[in-house]
N, C-alpha and C positions, 0 to 999 in steps of 0.2 A: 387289504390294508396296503399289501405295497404296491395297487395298481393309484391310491391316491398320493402314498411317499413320490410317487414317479410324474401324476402329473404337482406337486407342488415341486419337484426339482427341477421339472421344465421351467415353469411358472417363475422359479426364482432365478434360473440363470437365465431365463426372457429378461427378466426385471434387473437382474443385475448389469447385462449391455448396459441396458438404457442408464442407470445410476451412474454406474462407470464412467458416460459421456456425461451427462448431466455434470456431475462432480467436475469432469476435466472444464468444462465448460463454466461452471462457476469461480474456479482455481485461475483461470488465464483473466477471467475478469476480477478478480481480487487483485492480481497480479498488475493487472494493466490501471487499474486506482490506483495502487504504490506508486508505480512507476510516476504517473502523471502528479499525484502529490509529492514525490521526493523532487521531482522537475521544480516545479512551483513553490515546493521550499528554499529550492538552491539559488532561483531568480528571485525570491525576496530577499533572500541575504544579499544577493547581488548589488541590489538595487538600494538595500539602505547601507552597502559598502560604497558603491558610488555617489549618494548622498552626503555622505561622510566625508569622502575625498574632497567633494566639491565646497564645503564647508571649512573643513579642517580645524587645527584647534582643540580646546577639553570639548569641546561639541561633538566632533568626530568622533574621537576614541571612548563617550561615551554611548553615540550611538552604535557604534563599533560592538562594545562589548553587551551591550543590550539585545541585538540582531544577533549576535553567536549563541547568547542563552536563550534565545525564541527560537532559533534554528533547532538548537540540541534538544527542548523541552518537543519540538516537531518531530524530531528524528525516534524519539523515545515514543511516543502517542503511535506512531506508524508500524515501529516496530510489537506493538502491542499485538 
């Protein structure tokens, strides 16, 4: 019995390496989707803050306050 306890503890710290990297390797790419959507969220807001500018007026400060609550409702979805 404990010559098969012995090969399933190989077996499992074989397998766990490999988990271990797998995992880190899923993690840095989960990570690198955040990064690149909070990017791409922060240039939409940008982008309809400079629209805004360029307009000015209740047009602006409507688009204004519109673009920070699809920002925040974005930052919330990410943070999920």
């Amino acid at each position: 019995m404990s010559q098969y306890q012995s090969k399933v503890d190989v077996a499992m710290s074989g397998a766990s390496g490999s988990v271990s990297s797998n995992a880190k390797t899923i993690n840095s790419a989960f990570s690198g989707m955040i990064t690149s959507a909070q990017k791409a969220s922060k240039a939409q807001k940008k982008a309809a803050d400079d629209v805004a500018k360029a307009i000015g007026g209740e047009a602006a400060a409507a688009l204004e306050e519109e673009a920070g609550k699809e920002e925040t409702t974005r930052n919330k979805e990410m943070r999920r």
